[in-house]
C-alpha positions as CSV (number, residue, x, y, z in Angstrom):
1,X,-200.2,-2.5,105.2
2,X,-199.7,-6.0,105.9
3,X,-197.7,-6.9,103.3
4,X,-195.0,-4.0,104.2
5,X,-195.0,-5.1,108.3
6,X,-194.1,-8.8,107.0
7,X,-191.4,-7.7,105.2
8,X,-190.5,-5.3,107.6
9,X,-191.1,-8.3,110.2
10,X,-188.8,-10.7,107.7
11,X,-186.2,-8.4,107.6
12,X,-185.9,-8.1,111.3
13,X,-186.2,-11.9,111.8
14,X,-183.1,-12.2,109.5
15,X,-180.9,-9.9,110.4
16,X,-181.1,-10.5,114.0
17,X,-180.7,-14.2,113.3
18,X,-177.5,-13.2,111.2
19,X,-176.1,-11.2,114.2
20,X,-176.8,-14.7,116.6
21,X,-175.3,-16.7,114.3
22,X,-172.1,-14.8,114.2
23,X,-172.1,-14.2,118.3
24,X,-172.4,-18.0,117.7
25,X,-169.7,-19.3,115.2
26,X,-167.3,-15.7,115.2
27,X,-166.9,-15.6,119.1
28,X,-165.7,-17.2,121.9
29,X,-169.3,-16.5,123.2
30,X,-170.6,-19.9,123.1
31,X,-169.5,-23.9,123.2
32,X,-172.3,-25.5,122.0
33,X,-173.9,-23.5,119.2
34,X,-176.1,-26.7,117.7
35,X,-178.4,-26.0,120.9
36,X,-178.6,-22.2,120.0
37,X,-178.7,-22.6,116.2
38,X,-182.0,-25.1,117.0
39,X,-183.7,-22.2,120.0
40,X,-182.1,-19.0,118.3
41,X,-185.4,-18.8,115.8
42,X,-187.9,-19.7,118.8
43,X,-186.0,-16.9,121.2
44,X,-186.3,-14.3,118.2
45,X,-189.6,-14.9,116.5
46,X,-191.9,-15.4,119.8
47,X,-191.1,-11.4,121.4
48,X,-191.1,-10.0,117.7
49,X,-194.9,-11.9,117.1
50,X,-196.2,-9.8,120.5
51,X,-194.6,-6.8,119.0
52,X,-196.2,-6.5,115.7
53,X,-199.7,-7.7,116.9
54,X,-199.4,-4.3,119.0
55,X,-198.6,-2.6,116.8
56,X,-201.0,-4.0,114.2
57,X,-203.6,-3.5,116.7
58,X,-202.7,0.4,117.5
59,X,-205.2,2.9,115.4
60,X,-201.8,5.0,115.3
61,X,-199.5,2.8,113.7
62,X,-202.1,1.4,111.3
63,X,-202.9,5.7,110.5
64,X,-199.3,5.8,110.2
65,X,-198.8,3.1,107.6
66,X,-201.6,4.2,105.6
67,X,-199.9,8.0,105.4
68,X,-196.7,6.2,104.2
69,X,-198.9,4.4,101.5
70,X,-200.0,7.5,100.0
């Protein structure tokens, strides 16, 4: 159960970081991308840490993942 909500965590963490980084270096969306390239990681992975210990703490979500093990 923990192992699939890192992945699942990693995978959210990455691709969300991808998406920054080309807001960052694709668009006109930003002139200083060093200063979000170093608080992009601290913006993303702070709000997804609170999300999954809810949802590791739920009985629901933990009933769920165990249903999806079987």
């Amino acid at each position: 159960m923990k192992a699939l909500a890192r992945i699942i965590l990693h995978q959210l963490i990455f691709a969300v970081w991808l998406m920054a980084m080309w807001v960052l270096y694709c668009t006109l969306a930003c002139t200083h991308p060093i200063e979000h390239l170093i608080a992009a990681p601290f913006a993303v992975l702070i709000p997804t840490a609170i999300i999954m210990r809810r949802l590791c703490s739920d009985p629901r979500f933990m009933r769920w993942l165990d249903e999806q093990r079987q």
